[in-house]
TORVEXMI-911142 format. One record per residue: residue number from 1; residue in one letter; z negated, y negated, x of N, C-alpha, C in turn. Coordinates in nm, 3 decimals. Atoms other than C-alpha are relative to their C-alpha. Example, Ala and Ser with C-alpha at 12.3 -4.5 7.8 and 13.67 -1.06 7.14 Angstrom:
<pts>
(1, 'A', (0.000, 0.119, 0.089), (-0.780, 0.450, 1.230), (0.000, -0.120, 0.090))
(2, 'S', (0.006, 0.119, -0.082), (-0.714, 0.106, 1.367), (-0.073, -0.109, -0.077))
</pts>
This chain:
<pts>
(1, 'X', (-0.133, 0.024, -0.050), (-1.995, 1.821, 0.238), (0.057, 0.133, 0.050))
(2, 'X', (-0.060, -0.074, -0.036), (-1.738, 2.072, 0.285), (0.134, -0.019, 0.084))
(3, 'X', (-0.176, 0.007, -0.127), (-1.488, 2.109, 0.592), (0.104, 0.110, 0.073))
(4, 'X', (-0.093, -0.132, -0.062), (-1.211, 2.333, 0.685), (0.107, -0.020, 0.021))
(5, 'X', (-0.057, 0.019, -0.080), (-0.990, 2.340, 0.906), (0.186, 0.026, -0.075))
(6, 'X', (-0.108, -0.061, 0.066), (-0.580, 2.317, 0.819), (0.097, 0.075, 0.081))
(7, 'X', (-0.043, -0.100, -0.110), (-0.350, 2.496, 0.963), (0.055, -0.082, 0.172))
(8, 'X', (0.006, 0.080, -0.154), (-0.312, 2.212, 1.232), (-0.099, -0.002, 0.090))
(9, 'X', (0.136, 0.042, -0.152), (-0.539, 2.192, 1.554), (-0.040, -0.112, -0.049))
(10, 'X', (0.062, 0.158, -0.029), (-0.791, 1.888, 1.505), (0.047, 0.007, -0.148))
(11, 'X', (-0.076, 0.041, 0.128), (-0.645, 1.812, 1.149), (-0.110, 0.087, -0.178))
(12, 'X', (0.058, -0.059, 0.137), (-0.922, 1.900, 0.862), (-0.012, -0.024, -0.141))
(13, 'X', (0.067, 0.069, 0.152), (-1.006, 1.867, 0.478), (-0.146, 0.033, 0.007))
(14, 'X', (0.145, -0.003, -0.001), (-1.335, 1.722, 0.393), (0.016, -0.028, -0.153))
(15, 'X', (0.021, 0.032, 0.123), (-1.467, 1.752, 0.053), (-0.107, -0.033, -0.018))
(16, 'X', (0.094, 0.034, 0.014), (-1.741, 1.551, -0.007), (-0.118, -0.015, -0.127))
(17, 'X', (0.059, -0.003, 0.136), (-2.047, 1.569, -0.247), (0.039, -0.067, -0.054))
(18, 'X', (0.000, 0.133, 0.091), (-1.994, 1.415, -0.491), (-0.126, 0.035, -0.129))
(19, 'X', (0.067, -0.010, 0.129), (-2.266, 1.375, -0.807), (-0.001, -0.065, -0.115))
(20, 'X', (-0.051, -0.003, 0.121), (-2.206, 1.337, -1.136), (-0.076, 0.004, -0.117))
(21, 'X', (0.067, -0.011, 0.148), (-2.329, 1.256, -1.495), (0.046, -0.080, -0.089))
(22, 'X', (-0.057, 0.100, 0.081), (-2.234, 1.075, -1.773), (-0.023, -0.112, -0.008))
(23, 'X', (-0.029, 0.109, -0.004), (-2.228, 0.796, -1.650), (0.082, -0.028, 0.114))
(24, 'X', (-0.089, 0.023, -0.130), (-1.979, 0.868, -1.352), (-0.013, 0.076, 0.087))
(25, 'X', (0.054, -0.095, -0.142), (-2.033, 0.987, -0.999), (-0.029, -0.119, 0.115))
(26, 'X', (0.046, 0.094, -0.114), (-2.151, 0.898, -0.683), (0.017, 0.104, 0.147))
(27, 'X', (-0.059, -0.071, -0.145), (-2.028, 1.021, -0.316), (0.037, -0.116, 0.108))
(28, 'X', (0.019, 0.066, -0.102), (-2.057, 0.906, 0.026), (0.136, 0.028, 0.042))
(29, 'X', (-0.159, -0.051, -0.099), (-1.692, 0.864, 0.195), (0.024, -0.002, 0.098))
(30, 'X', (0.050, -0.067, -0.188), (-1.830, 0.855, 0.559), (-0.121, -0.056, 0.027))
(31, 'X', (0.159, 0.082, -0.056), (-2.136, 0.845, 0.739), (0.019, 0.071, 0.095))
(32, 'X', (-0.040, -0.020, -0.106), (-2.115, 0.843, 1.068), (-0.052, 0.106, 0.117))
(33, 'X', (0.060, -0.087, -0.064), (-2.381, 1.086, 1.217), (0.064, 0.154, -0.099))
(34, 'X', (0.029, -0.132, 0.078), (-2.316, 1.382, 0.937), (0.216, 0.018, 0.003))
(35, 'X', (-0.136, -0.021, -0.009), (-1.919, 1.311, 1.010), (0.050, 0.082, 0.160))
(36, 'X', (0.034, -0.024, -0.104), (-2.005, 1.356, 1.389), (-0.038, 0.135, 0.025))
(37, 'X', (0.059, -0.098, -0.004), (-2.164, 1.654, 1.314), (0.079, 0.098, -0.037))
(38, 'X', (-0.119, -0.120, 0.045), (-1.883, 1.839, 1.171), (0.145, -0.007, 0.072))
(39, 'X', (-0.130, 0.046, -0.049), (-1.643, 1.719, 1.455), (0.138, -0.068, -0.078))
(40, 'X', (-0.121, 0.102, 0.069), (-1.432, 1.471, 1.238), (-0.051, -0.178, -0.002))
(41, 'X', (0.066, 0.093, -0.015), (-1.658, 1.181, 1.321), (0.071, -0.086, 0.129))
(42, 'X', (-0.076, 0.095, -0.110), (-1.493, 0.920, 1.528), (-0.097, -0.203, -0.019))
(43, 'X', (0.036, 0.137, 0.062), (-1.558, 0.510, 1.571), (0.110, -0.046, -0.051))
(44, 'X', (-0.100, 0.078, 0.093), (-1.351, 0.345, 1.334), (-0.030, -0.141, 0.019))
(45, 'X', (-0.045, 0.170, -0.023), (-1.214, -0.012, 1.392), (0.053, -0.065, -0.077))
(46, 'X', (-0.096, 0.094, 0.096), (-1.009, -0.114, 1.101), (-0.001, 0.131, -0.081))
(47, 'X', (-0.046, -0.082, 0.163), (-0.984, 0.032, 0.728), (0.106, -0.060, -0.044))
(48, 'X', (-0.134, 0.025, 0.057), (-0.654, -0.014, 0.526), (-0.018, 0.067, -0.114))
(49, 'X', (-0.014, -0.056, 0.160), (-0.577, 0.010, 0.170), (0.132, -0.014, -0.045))
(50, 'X', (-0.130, -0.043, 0.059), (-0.224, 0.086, 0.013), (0.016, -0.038, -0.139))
(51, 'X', (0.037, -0.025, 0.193), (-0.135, 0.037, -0.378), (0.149, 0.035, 0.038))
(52, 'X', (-0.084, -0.035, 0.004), (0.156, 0.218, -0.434), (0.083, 0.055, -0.119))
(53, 'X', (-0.025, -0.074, 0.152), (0.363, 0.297, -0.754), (0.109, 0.165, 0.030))
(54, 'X', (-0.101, -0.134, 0.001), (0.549, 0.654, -0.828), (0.121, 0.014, 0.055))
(55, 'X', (-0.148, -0.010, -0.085), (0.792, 0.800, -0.570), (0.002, -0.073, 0.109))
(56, 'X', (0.014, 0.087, -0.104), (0.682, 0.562, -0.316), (-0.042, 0.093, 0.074))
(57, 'X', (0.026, -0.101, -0.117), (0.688, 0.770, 0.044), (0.000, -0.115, 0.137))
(58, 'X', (0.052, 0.120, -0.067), (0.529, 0.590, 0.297), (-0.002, 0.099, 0.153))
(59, 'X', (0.035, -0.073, -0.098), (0.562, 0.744, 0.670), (0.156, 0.076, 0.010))
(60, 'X', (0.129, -0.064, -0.138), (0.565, 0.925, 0.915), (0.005, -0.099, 0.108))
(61, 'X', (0.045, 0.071, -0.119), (0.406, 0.692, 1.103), (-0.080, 0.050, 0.149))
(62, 'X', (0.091, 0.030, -0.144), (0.225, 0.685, 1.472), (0.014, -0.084, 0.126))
(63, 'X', (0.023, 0.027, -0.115), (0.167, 0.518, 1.749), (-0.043, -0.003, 0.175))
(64, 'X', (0.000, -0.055, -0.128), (0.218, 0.595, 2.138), (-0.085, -0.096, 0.073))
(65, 'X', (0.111, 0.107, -0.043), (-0.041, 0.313, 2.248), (-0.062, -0.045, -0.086))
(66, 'X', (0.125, 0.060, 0.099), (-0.353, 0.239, 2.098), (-0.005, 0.104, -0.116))
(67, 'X', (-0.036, -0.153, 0.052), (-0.312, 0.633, 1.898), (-0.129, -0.041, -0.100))
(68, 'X', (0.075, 0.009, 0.073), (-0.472, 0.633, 1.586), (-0.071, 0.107, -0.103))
(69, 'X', (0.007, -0.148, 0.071), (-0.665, 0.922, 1.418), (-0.045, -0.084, -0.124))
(70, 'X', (0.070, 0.059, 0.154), (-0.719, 0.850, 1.018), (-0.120, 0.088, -0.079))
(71, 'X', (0.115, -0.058, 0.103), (-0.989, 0.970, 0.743), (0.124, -0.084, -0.095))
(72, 'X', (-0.115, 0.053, 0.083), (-0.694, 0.917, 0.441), (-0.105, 0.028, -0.122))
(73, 'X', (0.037, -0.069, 0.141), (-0.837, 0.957, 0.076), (0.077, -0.111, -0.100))
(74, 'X', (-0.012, 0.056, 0.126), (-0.726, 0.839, -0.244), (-0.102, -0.044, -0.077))
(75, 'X', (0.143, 0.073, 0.057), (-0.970, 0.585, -0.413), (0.083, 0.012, -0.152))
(76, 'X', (-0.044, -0.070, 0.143), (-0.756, 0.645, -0.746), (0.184, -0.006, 0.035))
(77, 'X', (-0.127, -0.035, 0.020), (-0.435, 0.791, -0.849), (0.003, 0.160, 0.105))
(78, 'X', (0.006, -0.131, -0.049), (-0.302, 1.108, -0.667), (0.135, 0.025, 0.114))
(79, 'X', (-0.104, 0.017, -0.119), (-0.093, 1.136, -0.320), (0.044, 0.160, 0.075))
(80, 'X', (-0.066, -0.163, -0.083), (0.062, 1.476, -0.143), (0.017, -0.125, 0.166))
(81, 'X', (0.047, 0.006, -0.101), (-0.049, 1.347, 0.186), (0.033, 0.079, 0.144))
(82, 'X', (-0.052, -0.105, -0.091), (0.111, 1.483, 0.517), (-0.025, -0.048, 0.148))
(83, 'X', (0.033, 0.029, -0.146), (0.048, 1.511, 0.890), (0.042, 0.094, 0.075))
(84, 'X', (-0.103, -0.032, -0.094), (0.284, 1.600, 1.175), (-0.107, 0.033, 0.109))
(85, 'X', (0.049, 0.077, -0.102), (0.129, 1.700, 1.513), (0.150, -0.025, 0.113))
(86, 'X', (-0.071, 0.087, -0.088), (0.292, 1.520, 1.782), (-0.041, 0.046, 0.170))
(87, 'X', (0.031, -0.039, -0.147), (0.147, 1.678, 2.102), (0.052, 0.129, 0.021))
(88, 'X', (-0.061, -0.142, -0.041), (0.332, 1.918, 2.287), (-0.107, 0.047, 0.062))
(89, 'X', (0.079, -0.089, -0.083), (0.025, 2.042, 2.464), (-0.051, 0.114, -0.126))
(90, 'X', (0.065, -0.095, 0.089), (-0.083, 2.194, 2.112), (0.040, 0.091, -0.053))
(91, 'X', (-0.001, -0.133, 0.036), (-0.069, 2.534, 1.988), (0.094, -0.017, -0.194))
(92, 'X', (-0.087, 0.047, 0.138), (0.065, 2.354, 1.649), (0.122, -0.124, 0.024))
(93, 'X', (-0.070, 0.169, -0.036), (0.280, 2.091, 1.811), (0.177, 0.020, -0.099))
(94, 'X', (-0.137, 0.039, 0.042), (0.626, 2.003, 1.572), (-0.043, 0.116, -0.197))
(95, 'X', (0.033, -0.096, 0.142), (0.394, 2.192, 1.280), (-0.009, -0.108, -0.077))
(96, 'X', (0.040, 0.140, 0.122), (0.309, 1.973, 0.930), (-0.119, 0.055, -0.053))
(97, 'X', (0.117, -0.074, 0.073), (0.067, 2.028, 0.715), (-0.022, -0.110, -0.146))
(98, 'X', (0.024, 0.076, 0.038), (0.030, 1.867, 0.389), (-0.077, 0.045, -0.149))
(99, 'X', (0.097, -0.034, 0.124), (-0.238, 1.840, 0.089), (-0.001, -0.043, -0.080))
(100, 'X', (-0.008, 0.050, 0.088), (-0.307, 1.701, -0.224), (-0.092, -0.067, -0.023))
(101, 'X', (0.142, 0.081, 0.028), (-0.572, 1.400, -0.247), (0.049, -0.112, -0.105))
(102, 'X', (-0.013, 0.118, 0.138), (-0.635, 1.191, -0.569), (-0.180, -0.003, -0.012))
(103, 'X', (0.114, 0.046, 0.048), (-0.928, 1.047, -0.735), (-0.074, 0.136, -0.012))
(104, 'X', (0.092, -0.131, 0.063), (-1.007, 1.341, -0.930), (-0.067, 0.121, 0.119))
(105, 'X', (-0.008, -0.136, -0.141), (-0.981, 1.619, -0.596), (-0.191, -0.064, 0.099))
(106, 'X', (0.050, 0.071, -0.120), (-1.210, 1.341, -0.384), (0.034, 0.064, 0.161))
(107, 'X', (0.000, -0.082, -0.105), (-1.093, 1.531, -0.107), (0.069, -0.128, 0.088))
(108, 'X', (-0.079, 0.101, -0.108), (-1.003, 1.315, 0.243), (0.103, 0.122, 0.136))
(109, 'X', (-0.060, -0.092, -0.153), (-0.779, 1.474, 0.557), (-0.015, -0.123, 0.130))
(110, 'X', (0.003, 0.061, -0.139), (-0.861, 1.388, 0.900), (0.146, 0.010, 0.024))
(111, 'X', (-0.122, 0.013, -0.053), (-0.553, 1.304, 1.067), (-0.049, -0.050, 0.161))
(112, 'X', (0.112, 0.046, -0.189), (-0.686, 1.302, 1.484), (0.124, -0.062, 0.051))
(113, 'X', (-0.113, 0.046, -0.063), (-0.501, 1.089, 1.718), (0.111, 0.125, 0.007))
(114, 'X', (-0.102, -0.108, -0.076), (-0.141, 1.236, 1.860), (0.053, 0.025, -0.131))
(115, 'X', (-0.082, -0.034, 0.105), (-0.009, 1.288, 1.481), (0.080, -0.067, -0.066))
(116, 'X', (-0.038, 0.021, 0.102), (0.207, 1.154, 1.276), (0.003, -0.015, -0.162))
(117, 'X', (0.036, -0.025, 0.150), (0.104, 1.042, 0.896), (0.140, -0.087, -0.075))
(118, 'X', (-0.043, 0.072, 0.081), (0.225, 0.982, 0.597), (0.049, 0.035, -0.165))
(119, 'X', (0.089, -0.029, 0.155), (0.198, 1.019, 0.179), (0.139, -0.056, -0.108))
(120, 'X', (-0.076, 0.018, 0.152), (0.427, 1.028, -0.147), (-0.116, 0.003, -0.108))
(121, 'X', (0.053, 0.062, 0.083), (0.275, 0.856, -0.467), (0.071, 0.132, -0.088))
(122, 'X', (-0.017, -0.157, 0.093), (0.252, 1.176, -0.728), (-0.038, -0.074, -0.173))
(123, 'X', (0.061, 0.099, 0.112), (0.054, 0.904, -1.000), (0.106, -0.062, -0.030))
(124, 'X', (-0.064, 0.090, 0.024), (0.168, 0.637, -1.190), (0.011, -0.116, 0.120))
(125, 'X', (0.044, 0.102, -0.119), (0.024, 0.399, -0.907), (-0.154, 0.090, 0.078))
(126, 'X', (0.104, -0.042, -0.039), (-0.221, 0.521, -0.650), (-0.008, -0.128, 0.142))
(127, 'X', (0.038, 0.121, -0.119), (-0.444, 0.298, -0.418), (-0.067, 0.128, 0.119))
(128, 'X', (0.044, -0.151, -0.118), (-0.490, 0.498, -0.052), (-0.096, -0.051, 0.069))
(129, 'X', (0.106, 0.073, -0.084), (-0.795, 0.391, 0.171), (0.035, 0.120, 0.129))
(130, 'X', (-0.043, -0.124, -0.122), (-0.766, 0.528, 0.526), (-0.074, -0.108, 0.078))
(131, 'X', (0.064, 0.027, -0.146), (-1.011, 0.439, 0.831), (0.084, 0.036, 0.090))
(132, 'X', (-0.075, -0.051, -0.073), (-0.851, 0.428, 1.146), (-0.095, 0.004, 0.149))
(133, 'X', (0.055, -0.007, -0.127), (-0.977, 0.474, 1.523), (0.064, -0.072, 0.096))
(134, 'X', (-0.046, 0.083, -0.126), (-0.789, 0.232, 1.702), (0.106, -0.109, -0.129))
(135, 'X', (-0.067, 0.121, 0.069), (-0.616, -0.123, 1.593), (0.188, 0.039, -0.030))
(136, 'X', (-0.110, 0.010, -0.019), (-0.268, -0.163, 1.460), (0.076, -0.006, 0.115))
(137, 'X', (-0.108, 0.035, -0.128), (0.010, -0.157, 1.739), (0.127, -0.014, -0.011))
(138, 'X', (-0.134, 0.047, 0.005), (0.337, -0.289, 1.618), (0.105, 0.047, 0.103))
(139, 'X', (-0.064, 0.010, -0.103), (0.507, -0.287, 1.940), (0.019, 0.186, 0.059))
(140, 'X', (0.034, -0.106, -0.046), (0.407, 0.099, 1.974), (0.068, 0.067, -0.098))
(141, 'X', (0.008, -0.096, 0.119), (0.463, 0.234, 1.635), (0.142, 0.036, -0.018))
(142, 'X', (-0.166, -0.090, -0.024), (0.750, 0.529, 1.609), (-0.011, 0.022, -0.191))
(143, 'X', (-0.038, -0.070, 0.174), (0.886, 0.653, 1.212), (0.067, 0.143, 0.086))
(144, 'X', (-0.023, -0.119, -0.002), (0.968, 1.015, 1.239), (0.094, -0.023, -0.142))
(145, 'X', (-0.079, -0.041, 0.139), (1.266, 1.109, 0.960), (-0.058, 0.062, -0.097))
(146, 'X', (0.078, -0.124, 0.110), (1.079, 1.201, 0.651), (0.065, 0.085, -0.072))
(147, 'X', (-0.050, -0.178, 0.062), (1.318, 1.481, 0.549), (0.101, 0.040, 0.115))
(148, 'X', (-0.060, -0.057, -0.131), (1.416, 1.587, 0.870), (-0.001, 0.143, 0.008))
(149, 'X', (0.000, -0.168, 0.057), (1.507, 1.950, 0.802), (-0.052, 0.067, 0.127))
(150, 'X', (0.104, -0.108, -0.094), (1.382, 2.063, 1.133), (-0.137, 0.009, -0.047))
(151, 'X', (0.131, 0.003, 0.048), (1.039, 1.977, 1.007), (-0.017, 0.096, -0.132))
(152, 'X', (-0.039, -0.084, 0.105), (1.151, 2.115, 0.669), (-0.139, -0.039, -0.080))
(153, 'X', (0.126, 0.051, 0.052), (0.844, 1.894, 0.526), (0.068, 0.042, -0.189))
(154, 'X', (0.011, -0.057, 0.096), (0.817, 2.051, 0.128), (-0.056, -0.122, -0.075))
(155, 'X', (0.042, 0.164, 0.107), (0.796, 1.657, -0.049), (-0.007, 0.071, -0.123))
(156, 'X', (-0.035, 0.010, 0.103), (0.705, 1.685, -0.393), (0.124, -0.068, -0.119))
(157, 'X', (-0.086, 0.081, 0.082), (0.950, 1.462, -0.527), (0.082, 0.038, -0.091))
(158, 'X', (-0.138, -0.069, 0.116), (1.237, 1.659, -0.634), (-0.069, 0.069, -0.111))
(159, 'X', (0.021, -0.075, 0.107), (1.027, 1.872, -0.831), (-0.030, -0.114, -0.138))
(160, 'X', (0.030, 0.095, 0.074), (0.904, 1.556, -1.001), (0.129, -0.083, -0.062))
(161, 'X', (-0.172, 0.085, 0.051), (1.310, 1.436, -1.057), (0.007, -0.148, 0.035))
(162, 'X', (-0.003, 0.173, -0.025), (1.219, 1.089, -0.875), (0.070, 0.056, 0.169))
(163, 'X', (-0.094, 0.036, -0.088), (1.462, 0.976, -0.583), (-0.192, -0.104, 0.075))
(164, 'X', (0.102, 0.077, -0.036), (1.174, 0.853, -0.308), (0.040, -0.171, 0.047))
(165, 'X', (-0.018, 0.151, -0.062), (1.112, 0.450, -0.253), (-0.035, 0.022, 0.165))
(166, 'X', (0.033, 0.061, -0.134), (1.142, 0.350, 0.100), (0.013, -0.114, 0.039))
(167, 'X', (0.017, 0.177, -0.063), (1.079, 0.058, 0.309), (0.136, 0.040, 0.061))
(168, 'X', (-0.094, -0.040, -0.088), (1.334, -0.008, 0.541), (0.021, 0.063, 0.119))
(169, 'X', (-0.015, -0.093, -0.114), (1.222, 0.137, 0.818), (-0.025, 0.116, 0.013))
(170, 'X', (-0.002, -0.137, 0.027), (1.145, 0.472, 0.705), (0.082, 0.056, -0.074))
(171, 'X', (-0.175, -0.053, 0.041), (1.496, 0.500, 0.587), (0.086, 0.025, 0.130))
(172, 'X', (-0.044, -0.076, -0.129), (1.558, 0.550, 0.951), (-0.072, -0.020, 0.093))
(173, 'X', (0.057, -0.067, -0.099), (1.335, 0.707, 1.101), (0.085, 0.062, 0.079))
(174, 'X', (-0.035, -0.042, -0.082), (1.394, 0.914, 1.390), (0.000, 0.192, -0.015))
(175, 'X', (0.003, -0.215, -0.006), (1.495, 1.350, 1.386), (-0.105, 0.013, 0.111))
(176, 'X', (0.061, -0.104, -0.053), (1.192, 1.532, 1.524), (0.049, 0.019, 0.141))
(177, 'X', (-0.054, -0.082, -0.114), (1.402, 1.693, 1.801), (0.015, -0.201, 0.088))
(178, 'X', (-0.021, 0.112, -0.065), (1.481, 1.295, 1.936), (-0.116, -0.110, 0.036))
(179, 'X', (0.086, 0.105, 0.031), (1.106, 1.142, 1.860), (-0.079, 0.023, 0.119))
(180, 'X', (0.088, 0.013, -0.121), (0.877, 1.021, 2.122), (-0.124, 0.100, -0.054))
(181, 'X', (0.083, -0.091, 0.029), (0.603, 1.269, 2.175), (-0.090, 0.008, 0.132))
(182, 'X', (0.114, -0.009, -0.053), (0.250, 1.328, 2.344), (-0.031, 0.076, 0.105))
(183, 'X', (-0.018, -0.097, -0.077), (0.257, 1.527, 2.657), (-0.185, 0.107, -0.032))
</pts>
């Protein structure tokens, strides 16, 4: 397993063995002492899975009660994957950071409490798996504006010539400069 750090505080890519032969592969997508061991190891309470077709932008989600740090990967298809932090105490606080995880990559990003996530569909359809560290919280959960030019987040989309799908509530989100945030 390989881990390194992104340019966010707390916020890493893990690339995990994977092994391989003609007849497929085989790779572990957490284990909890050797995740522990590379500081990205948390207890996880609830997993979530996504299916999403092309142009679908999902986020920026978080939650100010019950804060949730993820392990995101793509179980197939291929996502541009992004994470906000949200704490003003940090040395990266109102930074982004975002990567490229698909099947093929196997690569996952920690996302630690205090951030903001959230992922554009680059595939035809991609399914997302993401562990989380604390339960849903409805009642908690903020949207950040996903092209909120203060952020100046670098979506693939346009280059791809697709207009992104949104739900309705991440069609109004909230500007950066106005969003609840982590002392």
């Amino acid at each position: 397993m390989h881990i390194q750090e992104t340019s966010l505080h707390g916020a890493y890519i893990i690339e995990p063995d994977v092994f391989g032969d003609h007849r497929g592969f085989f790779k572990e997508t957490w284990q909890r002492d050797r995740y522990e061991d590379q500081r990205v190891g948390a207890d996880y309470v609830q997993d979530n899975i996504s299916r999403s077709v092309r142009g679908t932008l999902r986020g920026l989600h978080y939650q100010m009660v019950q804060t949730q740090g993820k392990l995101v990967q793509a179980f197939s298809g291929r996502i541009f994957d992004v994470a906000v932090d949200m704490r003003r105490s940090s040395p990266t606080f109102g930074k982004w950071h975002g990567e490229i995880l698909s099947s093929e990559n196997h690569k996952q990003l920690y996302v630690p409490p205090g951030f903001a996530h959230g992922f554009c569909v680059l595939s035809d359809v991609a399914e997302v798996f993401y562990k989380c560290t604390d339960f849903y919280h409805p009642e908690s959960e903020r949207t950040l504006l996903w092209n909120d030019p203060d952020l100046g987040i670098e979506w693939p989309l346009a280059e791809m010539g697709v207009e992104p799908i949104l739900s309705e509530k991440d069609q109004h989100g909230v500007p950066f400069a106005q969003a609840d945030v982590f002392e």
